[in-house]
N, C-alpha and C positions, 0 to 999 in steps of 0.2 A: 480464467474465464469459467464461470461457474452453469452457464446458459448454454452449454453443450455437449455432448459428448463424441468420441471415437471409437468406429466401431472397427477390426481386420477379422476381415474373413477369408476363408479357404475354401479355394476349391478343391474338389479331390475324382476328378476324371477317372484317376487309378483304380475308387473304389466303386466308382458307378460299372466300371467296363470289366468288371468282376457279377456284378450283378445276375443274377438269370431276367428272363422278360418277365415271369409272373411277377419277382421284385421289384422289377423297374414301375411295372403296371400298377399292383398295389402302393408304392412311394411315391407314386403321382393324385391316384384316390386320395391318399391322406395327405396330403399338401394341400389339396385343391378339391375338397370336400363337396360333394353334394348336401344342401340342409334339409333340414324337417321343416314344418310349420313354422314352427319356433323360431326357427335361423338357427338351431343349432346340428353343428356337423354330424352325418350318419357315416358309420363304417358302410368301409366299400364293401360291394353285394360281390359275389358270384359271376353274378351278369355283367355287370359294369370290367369286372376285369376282363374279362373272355372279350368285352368291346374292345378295348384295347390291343388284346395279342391277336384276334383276327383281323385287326384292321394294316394291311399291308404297311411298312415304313412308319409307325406311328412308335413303334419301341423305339426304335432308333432314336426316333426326335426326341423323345423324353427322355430318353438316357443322355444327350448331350442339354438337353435341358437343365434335368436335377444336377448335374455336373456342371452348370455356367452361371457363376454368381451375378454375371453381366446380365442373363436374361431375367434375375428375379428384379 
């Protein structure tokens, strides 16, 4: 059958739970972009990280996030 394909993917928990929080923070910005006018994605700010690591329990989420192929 030519009308398909298979995709396997991996998770890798091991390497997210290695992460620091700024990493986690920034590899969520870039997943999940804010855009321009345009629609096209802006690097994450300064500020946008810092929203992240000051917001109580939100690294965590994201780190089991970017680690669950189930959640994308």
């Amino acid at each position: 059958m030519s009308n398909h394909t298979h995709q396997i993917l991996r998770s890798r928990p091991d390497l997210a739970s290695q992460w620091d929080d700024r990493e986690i923070a920034k590899r969520w910005l870039i997943l999940t972009p804010s855009k321009d006018q345009n629609g096209n994605p802006v690097e994450p700010s300064e500020s946008n990280i810092q929203a992240i690591l000051n917001t109580p329990g939100r690294v965590e989420k994201l780190r089991i996030r970017l680690s669950d192929v189930s959640w994308w």
